[in-house]
PDB file of N, CA, C and O in Angstrom:
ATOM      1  N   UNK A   1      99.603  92.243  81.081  1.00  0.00           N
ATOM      2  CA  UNK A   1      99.343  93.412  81.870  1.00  0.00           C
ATOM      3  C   UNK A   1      98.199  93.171  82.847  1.00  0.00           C
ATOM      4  O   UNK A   1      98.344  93.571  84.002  1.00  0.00           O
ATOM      5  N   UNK A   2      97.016  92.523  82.470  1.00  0.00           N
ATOM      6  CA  UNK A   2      96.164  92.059  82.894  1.00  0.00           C
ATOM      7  C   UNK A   2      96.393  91.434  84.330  1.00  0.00           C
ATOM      8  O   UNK A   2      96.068  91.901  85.421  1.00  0.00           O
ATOM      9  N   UNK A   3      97.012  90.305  84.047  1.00  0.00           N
ATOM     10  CA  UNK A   3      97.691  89.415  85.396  1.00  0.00           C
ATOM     11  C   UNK A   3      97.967  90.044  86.259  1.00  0.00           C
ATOM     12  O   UNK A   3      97.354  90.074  87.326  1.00  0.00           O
ATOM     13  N   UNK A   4      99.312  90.914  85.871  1.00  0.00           N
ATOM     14  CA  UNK A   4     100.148  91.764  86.745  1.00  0.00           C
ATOM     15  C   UNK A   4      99.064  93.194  87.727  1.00  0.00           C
ATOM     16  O   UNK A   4      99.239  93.601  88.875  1.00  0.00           O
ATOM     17  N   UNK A   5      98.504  93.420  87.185  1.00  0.00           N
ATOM     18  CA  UNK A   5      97.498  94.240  87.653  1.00  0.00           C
ATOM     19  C   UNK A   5      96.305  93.372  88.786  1.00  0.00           C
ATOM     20  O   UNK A   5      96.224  93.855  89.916  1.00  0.00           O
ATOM     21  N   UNK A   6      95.305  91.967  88.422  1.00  0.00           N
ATOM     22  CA  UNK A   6      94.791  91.902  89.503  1.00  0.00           C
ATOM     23  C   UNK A   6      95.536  90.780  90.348  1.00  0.00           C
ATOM     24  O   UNK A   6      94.954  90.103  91.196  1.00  0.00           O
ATOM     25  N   UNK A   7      97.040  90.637  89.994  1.00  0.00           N
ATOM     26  CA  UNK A   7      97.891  90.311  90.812  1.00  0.00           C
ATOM     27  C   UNK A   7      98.097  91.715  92.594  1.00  0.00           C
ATOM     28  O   UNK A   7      98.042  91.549  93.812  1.00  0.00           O
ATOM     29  N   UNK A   8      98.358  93.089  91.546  1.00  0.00           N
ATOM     30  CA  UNK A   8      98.325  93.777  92.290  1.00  0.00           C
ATOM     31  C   UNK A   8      96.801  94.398  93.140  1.00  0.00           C
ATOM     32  O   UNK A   8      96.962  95.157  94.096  1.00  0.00           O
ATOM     33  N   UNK A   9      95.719  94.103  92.811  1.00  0.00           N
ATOM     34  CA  UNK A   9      94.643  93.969  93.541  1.00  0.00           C
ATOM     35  C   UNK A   9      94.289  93.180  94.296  1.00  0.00           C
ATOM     36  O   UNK A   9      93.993  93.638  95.399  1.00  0.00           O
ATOM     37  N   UNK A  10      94.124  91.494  94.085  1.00  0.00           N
ATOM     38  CA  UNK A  10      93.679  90.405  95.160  1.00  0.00           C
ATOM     39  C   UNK A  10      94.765  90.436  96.015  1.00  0.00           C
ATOM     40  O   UNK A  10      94.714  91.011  97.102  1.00  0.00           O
ATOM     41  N   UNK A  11      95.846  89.797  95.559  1.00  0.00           N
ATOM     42  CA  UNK A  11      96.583  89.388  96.867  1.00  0.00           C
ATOM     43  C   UNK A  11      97.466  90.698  97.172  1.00  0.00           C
ATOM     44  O   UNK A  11      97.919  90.648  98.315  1.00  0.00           O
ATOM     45  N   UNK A  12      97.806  91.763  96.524  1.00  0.00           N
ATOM     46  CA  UNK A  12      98.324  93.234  96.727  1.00  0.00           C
ATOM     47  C   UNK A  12      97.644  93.649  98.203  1.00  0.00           C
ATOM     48  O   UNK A  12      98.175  94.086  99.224  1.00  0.00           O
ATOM     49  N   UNK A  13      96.050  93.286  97.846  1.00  0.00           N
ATOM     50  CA  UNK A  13      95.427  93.679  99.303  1.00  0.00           C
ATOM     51  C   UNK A  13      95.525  92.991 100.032  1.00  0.00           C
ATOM     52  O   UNK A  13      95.990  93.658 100.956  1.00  0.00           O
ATOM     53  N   UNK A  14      95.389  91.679 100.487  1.00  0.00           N
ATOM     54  CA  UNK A  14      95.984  91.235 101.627  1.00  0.00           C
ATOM     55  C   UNK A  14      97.475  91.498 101.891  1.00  0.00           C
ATOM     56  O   UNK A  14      97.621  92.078 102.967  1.00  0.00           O
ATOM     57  N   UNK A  15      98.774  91.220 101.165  1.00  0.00           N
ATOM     58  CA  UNK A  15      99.796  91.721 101.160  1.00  0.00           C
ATOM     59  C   UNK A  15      99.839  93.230 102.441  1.00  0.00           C
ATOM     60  O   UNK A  15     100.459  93.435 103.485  1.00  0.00           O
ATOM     61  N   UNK A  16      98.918  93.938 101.706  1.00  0.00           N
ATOM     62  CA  UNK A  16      98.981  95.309 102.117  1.00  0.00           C
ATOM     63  C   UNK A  16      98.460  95.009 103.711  1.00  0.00           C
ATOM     64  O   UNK A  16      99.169  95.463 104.609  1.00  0.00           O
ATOM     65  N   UNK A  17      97.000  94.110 104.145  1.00  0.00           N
ATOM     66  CA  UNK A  17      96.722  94.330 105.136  1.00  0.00           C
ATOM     67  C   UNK A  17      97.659  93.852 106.167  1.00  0.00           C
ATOM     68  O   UNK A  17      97.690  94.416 107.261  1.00  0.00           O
ATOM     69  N   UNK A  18      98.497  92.762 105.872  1.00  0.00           N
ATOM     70  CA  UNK A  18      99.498  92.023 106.518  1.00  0.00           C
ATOM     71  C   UNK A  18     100.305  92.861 106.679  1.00  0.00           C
ATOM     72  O   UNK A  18     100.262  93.210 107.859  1.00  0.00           O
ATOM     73  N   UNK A  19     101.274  93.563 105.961  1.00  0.00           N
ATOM     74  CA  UNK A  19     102.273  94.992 106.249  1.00  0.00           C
ATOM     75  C   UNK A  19     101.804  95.785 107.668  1.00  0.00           C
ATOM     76  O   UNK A  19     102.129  95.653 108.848  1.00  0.00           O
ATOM     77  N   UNK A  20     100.595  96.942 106.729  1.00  0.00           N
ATOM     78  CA  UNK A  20      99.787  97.363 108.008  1.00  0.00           C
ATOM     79  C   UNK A  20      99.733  96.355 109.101  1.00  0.00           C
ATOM     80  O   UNK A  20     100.785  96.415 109.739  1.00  0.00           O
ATOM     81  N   UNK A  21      98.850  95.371 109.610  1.00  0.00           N
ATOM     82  CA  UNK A  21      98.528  94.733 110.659  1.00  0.00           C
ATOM     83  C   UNK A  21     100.121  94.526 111.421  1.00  0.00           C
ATOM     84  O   UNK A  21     100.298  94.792 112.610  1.00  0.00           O
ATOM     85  N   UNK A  22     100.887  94.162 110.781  1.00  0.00           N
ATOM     86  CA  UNK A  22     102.624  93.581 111.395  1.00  0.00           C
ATOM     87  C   UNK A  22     103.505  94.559 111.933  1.00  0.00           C
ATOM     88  O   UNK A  22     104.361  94.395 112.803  1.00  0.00           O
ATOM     89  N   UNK A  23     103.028  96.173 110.975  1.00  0.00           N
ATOM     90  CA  UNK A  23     103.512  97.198 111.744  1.00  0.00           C
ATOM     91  C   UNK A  23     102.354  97.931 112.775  1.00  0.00           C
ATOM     92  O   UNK A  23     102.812  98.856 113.446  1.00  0.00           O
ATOM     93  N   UNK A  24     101.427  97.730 112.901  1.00  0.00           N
ATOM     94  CA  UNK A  24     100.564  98.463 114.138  1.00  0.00           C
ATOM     95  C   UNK A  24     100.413  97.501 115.331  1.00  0.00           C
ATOM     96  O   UNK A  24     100.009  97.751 116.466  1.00  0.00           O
ATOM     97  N   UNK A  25     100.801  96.429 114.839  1.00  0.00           N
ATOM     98  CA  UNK A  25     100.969  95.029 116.332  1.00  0.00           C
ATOM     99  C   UNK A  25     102.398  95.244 117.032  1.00  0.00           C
ATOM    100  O   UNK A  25     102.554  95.346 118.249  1.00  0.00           O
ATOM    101  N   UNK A  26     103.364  95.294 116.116  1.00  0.00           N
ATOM    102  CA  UNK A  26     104.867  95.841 116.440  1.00  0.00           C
ATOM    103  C   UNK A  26     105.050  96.547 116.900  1.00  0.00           C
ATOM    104  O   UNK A  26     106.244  96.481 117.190  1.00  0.00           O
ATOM    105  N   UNK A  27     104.451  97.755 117.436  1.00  0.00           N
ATOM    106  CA  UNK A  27     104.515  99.436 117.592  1.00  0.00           C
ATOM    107  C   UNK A  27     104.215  99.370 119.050  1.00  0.00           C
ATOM    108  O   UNK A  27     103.361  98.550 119.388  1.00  0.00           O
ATOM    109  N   UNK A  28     104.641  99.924 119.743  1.00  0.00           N
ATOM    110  CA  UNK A  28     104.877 100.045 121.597  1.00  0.00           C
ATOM    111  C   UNK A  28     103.562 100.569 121.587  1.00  0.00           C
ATOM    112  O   UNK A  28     103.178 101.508 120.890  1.00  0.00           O
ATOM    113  N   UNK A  29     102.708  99.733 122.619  1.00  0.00           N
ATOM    114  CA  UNK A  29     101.802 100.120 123.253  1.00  0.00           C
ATOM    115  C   UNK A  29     100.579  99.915 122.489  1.00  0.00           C
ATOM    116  O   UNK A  29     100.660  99.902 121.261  1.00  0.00           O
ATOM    117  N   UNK A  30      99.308  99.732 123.141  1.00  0.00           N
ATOM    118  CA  UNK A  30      98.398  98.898 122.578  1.00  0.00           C
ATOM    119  C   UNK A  30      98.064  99.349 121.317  1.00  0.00           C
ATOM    120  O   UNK A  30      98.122 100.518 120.935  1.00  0.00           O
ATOM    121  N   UNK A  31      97.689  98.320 120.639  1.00  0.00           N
ATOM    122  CA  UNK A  31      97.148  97.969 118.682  1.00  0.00           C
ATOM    123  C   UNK A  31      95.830  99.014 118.428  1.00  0.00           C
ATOM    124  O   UNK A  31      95.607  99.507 117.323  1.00  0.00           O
ATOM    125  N   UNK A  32      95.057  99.252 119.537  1.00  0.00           N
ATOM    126  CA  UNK A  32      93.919  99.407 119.309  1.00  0.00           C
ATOM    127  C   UNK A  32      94.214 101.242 118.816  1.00  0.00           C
ATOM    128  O   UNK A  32      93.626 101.794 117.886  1.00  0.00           O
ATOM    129  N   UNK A  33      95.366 101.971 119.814  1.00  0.00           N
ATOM    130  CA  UNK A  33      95.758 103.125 119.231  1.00  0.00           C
ATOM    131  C   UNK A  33      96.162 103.823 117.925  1.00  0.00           C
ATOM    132  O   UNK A  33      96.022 104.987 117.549  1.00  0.00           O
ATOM    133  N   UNK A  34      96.837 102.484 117.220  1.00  0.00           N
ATOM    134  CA  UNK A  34      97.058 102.466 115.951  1.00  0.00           C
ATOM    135  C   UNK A  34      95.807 102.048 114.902  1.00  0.00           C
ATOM    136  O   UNK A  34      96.012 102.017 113.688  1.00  0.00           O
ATOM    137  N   UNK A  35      94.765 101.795 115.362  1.00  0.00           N
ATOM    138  CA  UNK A  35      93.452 101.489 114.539  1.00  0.00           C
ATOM    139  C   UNK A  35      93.260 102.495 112.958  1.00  0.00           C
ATOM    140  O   UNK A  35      93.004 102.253 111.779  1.00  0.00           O
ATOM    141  N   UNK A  36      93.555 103.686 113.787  1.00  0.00           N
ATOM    142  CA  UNK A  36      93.198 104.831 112.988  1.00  0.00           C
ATOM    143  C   UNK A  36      94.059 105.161 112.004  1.00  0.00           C
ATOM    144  O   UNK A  36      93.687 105.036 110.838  1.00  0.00           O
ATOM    145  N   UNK A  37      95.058 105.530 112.236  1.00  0.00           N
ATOM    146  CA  UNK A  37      96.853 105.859 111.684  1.00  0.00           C
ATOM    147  C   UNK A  37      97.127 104.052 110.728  1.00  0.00           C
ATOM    148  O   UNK A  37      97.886 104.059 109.759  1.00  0.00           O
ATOM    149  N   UNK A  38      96.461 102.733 111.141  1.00  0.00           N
ATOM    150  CA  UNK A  38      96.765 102.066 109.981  1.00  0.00           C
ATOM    151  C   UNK A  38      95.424 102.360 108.802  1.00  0.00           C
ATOM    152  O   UNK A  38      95.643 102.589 107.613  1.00  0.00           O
ATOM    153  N   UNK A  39      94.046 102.299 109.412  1.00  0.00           N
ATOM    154  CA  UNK A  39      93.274 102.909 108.252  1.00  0.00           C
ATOM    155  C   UNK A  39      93.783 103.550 107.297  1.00  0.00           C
ATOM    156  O   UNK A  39      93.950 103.055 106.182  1.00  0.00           O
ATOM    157  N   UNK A  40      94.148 104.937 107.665  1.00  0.00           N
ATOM    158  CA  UNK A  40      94.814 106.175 106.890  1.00  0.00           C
ATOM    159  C   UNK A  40      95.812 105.383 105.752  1.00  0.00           C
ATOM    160  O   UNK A  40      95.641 105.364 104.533  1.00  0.00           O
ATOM    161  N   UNK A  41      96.804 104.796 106.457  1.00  0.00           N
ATOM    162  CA  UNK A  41      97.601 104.073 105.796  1.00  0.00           C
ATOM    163  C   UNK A  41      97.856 103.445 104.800  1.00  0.00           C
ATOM    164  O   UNK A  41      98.848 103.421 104.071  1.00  0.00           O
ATOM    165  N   UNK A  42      96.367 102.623 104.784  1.00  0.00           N
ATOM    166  CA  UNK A  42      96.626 101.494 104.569  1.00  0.00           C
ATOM    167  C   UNK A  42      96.630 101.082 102.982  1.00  0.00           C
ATOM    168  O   UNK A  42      97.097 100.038 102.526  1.00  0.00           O
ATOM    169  N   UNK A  43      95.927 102.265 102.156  1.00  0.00           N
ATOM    170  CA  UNK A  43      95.527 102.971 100.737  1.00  0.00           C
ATOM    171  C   UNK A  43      96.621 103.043 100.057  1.00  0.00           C
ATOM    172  O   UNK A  43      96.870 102.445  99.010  1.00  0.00           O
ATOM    173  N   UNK A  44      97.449 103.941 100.771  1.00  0.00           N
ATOM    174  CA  UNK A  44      98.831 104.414 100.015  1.00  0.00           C
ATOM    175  C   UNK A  44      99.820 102.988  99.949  1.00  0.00           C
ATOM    176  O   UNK A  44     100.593 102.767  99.016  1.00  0.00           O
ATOM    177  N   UNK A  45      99.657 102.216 100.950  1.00  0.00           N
ATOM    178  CA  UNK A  45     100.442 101.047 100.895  1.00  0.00           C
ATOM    179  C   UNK A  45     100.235 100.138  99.760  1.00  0.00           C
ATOM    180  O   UNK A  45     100.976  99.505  99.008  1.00  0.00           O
ATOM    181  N   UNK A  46      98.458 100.357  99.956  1.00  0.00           N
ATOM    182  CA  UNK A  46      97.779  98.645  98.797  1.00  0.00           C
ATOM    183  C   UNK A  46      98.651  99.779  97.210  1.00  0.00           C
ATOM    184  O   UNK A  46      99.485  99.209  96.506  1.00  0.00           O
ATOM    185  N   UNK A  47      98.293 101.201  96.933  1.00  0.00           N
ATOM    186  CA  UNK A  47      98.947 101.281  95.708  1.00  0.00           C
ATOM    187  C   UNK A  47     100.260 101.128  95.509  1.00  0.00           C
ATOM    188  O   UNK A  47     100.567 100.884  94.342  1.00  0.00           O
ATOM    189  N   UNK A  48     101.246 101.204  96.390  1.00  0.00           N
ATOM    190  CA  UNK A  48     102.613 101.220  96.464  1.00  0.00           C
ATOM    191  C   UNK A  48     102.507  99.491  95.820  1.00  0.00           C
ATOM    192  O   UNK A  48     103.226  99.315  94.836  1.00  0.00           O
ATOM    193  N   UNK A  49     101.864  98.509  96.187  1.00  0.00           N
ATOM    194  CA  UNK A  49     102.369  97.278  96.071  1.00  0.00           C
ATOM    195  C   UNK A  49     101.217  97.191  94.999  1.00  0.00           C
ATOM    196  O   UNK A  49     100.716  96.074  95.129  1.00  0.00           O
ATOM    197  N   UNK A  50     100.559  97.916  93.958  1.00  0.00           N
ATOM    198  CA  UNK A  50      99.638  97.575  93.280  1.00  0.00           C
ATOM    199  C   UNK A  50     100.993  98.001  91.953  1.00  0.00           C
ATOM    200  O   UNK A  50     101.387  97.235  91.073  1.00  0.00           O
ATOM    201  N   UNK A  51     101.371  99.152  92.156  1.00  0.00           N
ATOM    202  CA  UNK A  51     102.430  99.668  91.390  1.00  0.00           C
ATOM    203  C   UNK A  51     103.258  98.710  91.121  1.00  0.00           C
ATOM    204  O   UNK A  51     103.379  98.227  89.995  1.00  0.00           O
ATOM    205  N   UNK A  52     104.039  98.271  92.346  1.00  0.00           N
ATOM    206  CA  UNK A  52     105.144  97.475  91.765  1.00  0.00           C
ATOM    207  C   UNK A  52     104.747  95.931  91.619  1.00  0.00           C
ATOM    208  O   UNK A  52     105.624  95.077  91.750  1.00  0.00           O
ATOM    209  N   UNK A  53     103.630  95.632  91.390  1.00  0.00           N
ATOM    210  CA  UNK A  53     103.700  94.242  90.597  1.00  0.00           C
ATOM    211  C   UNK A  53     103.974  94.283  89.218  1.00  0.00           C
ATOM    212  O   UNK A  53     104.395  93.383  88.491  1.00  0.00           O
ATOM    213  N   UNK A  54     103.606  95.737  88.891  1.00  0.00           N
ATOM    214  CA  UNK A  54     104.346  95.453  86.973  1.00  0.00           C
ATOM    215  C   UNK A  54     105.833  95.643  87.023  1.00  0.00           C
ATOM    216  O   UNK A  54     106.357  96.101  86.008  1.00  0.00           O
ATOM    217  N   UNK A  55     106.569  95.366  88.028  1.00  0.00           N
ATOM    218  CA  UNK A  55     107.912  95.292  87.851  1.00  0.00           C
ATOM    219  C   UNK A  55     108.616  93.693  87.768  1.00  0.00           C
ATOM    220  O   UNK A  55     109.777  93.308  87.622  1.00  0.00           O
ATOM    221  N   UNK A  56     107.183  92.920  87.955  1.00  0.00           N
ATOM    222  CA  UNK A  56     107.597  91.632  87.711  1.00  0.00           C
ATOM    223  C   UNK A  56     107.280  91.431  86.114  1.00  0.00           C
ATOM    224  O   UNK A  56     106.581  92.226  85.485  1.00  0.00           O
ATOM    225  N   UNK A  57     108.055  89.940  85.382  1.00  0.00           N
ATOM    226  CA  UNK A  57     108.032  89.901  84.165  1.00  0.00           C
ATOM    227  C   UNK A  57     106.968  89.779  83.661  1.00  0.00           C
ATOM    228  O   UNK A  57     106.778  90.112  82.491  1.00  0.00           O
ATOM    229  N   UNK A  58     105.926  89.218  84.512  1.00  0.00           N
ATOM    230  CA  UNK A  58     105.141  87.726  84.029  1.00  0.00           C
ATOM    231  C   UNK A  58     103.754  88.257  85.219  1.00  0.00           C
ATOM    232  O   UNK A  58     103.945  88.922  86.238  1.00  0.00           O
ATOM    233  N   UNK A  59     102.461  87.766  84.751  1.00  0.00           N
ATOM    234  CA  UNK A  59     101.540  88.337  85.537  1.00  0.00           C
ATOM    235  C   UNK A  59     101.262  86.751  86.975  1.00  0.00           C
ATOM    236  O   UNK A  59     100.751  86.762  88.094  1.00  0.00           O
ATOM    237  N   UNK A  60     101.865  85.701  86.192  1.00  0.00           N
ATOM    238  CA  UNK A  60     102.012  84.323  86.930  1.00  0.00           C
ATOM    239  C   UNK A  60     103.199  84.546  88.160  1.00  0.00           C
ATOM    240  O   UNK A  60     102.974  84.154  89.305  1.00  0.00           O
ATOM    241  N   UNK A  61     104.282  85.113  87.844  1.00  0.00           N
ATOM    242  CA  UNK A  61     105.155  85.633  89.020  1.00  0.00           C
ATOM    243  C   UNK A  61     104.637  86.136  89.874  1.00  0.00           C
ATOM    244  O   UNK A  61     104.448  85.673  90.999  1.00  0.00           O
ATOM    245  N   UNK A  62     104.155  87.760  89.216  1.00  0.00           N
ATOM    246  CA  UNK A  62     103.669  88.094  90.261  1.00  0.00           C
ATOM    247  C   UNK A  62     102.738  87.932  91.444  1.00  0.00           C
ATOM    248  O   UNK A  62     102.899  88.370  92.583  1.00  0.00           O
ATOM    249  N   UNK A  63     101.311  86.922  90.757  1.00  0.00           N
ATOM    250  CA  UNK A  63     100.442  86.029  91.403  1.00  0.00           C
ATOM    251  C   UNK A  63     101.350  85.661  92.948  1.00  0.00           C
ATOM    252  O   UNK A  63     101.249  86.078  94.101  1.00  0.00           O
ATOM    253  N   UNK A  64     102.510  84.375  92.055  1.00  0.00           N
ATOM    254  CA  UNK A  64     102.573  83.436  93.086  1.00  0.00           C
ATOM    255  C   UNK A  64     103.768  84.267  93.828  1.00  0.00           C
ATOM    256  O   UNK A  64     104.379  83.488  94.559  1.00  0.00           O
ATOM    257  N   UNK A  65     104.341  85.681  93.888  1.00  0.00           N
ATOM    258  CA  UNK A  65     105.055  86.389  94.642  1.00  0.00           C
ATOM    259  C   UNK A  65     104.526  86.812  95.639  1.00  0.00           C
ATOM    260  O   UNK A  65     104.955  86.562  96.765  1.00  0.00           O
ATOM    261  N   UNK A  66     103.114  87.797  95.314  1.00  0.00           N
ATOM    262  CA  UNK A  66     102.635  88.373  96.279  1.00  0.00           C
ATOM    263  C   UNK A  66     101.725  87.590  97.089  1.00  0.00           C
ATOM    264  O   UNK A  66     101.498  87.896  98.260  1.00  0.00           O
ATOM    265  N   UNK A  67     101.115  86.446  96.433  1.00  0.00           N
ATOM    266  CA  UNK A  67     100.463  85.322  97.234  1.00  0.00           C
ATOM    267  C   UNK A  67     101.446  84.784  98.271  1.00  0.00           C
ATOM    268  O   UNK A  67     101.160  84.960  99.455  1.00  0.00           O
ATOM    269  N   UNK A  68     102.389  84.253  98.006  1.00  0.00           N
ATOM    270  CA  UNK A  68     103.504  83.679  98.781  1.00  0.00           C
ATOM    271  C   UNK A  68     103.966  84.820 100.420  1.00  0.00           C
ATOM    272  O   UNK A  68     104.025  84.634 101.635  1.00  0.00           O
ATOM    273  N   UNK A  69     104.193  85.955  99.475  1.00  0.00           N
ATOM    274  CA  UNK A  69     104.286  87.026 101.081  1.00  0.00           C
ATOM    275  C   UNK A  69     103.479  87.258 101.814  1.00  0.00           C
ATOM    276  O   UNK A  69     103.670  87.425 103.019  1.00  0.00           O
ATOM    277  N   UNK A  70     101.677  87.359 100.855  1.00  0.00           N
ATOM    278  CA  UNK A  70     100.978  87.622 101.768  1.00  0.00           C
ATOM    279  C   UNK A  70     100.697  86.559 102.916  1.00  0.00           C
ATOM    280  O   UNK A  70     100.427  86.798 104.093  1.00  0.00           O
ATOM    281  N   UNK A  71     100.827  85.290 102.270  1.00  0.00           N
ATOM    282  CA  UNK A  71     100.464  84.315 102.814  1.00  0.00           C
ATOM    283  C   UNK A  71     101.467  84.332 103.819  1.00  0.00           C
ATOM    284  O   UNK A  71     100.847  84.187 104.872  1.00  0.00           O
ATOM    285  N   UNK A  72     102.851  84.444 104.106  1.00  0.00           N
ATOM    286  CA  UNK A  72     103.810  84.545 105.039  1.00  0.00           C
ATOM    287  C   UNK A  72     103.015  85.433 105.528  1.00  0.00           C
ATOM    288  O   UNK A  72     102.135  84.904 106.206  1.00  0.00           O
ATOM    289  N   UNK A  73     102.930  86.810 105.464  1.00  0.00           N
ATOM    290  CA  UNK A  73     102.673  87.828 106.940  1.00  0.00           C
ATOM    291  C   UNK A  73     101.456  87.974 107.530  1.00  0.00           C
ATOM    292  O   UNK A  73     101.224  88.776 108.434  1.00  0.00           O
ATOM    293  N   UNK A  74     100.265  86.830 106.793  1.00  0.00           N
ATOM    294  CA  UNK A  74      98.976  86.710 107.789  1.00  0.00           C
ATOM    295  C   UNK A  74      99.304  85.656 108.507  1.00  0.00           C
ATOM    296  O   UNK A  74      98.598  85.572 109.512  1.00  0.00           O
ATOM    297  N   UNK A  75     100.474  84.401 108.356  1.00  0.00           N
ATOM    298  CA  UNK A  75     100.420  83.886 109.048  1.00  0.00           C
ATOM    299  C   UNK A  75     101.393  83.916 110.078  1.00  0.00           C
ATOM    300  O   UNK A  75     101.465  83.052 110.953  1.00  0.00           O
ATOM    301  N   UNK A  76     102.456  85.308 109.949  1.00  0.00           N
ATOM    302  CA  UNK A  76     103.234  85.870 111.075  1.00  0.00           C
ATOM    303  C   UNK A  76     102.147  86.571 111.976  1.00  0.00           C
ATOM    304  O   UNK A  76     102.334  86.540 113.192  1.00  0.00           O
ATOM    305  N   UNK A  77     101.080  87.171 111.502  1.00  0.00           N
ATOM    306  CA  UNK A  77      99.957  87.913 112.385  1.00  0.00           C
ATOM    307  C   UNK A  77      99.396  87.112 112.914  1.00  0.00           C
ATOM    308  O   UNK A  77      99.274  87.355 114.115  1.00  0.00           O
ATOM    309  N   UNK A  78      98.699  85.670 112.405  1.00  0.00           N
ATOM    310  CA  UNK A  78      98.568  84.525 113.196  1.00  0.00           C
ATOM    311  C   UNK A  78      98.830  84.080 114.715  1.00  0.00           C
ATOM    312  O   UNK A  78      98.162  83.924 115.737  1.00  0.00           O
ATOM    313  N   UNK A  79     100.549  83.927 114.190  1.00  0.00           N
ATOM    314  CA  UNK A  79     101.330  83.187 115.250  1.00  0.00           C
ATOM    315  C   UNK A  79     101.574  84.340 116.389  1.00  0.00           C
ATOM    316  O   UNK A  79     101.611  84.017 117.576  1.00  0.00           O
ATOM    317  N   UNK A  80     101.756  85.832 115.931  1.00  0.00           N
ATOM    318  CA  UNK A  80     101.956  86.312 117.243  1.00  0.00           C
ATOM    319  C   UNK A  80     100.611  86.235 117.791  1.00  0.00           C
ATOM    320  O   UNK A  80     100.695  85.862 118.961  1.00  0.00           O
ATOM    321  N   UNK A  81      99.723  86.380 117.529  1.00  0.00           N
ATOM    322  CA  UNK A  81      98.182  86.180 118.229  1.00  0.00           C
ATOM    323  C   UNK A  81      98.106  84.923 118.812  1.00  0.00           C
ATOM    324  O   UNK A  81      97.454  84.829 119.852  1.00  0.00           O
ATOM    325  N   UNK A  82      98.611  83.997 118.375  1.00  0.00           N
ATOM    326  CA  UNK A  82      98.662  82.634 118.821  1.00  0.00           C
ATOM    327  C   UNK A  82      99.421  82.569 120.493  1.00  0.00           C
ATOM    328  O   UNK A  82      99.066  82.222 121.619  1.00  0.00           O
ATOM    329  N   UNK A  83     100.866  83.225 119.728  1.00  0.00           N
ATOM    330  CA  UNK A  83     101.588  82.880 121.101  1.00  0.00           C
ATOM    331  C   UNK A  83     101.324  84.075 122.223  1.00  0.00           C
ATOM    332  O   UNK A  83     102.028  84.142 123.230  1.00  0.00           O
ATOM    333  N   UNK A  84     100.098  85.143 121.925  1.00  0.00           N
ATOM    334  CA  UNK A  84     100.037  85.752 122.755  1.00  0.00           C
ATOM    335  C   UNK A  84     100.691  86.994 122.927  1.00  0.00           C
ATOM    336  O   UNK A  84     100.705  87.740 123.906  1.00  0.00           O
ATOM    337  N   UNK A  85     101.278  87.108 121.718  1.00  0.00           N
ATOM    338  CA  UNK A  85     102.441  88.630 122.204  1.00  0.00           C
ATOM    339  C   UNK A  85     101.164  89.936 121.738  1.00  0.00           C
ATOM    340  O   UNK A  85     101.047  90.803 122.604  1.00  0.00           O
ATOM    341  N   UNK A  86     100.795  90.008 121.231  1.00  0.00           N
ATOM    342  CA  UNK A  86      99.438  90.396 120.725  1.00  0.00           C
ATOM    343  C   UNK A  86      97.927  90.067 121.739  1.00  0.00           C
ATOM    344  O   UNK A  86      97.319  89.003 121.854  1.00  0.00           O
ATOM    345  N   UNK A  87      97.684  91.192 122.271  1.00  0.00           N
ATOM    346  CA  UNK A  87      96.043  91.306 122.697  1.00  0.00           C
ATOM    347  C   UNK A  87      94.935  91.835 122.051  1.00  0.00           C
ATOM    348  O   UNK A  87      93.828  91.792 122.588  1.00  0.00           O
TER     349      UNK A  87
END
């Protein structure tokens, strides 16, 4: 239970900031408008994905699940900053 729980805290929160950040960069018209509206956000999201890590078996799954996505969507936030689609 243990696992599965600061599974859903460490990487739950980046997870979460990557979501937020991928949908307020995505969203027509500049990021900086969405500053506020992802703040608000961004709480209800980290528990939504704090919740469902005990739907994995194992607190080691869940680790290397939500590590694995988060790690994908900071480095999709990355690359659009990289290639510029993002100011």
């Amino acid at each position: 239970m243990w696992g599965r729980a600061s599974a859903g805290i460490v990487p739950g929160f980046f997870l979460s900031a990557a979501l937020v950040g991928l949908v307020s960069w995505l969203l027509p018209g500049p990021w900086q408008s969405t500053l506020v509206a992802g703040g608000l956000v961004f709480f209800p999201v980290w528990i939504g994905v704090f919740c469902l890590a005990f739907r994995f078996r194992t607190g080691t799954r869940a680790w290397w699940a939500y590590s694995a996505v988060a790690a994908t969507g900071l480095a999709a936030l990355a690359l659009l900053r990289h290639l510029q689609w993002v100011h």
